[in-house]
N, C-alpha and C positions, 0 to 999 in steps of 0.2 A: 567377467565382471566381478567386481566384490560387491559384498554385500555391502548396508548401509550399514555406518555407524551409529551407535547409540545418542554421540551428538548430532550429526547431520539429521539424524530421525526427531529427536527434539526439536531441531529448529526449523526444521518443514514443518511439522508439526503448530509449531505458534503461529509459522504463517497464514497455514491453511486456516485456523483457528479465526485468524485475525480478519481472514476473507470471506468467513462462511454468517454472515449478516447481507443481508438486503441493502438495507441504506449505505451499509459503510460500501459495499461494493459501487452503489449508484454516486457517494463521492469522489471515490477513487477514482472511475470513469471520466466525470467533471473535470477535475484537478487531471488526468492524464492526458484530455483531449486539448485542454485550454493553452494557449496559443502563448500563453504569459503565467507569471504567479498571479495567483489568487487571492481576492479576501475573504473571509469567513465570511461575511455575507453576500459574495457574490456566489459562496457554494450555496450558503443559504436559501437563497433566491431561485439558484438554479433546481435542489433537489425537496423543494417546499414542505422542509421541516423544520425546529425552532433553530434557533442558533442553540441552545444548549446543547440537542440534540448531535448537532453539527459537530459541534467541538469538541463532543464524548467520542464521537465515531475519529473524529480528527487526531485525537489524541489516544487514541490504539491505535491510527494508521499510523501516529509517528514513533508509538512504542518500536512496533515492527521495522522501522524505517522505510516504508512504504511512503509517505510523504515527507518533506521536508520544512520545514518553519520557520520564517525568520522575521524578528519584529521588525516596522515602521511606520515609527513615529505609536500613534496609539492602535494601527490595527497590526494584524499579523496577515502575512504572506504567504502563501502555502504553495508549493511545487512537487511535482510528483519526483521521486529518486530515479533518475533512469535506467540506477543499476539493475533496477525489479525488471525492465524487461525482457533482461540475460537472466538474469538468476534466477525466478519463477521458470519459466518453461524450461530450462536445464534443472532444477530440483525436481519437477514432473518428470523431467526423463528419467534421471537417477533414480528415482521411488519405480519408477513402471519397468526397471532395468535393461534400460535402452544405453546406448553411449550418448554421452553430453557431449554437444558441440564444446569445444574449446571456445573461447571469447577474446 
């Protein structure tokens, strides 16, 4: 196996970063189980914290591209990236030096 690169170790890195808060985890969750996009206050609702709260965590998730965003009309939509659920558990392997499934 090789080792990791100095990028690849950066950018696990932010992600884990991005994952290691409580709340933002508990929206992530929300937004990944939810059957449709979201609106910020249906996350709101869901994980009973302010809407600022909400939109700070919202918008690290989508620094990371962990969630995805797209306006209508005056609210915003939120969807989880499906790629995060190849790419997270394959960067876990890679860091624990495992072989990464191919995708």
């Amino acid at each position: 196996m090789k080792p990791l690169t100095d990028q690849a170790a950066e950018e696990y890195a932010a992600w884990f970063r991005c994952l290691a808060d409580g709340t933002r985890l508990r929206v992530l969750n929300v937004v990944a189980t939810a059957a449709r996009p979201l609106t910020v206050g249906e996350i709101v609702d869901a994980v009973d914290r302010s809407q600022s709260t909400v939109s700070r965590h919202l918008q690290v998730l989508a620094e990371e591209e962990f969630v995805l965003t797209e306006a209508d009309g005056v609210r915003t939509l939120v969807r989880v990236n499906n790629k995060c659920m190849t790419a997270l558990p394959r960067a876990a392997a890679v860091i624990m030096g495992q072989p990464a499934e191919a995708s």
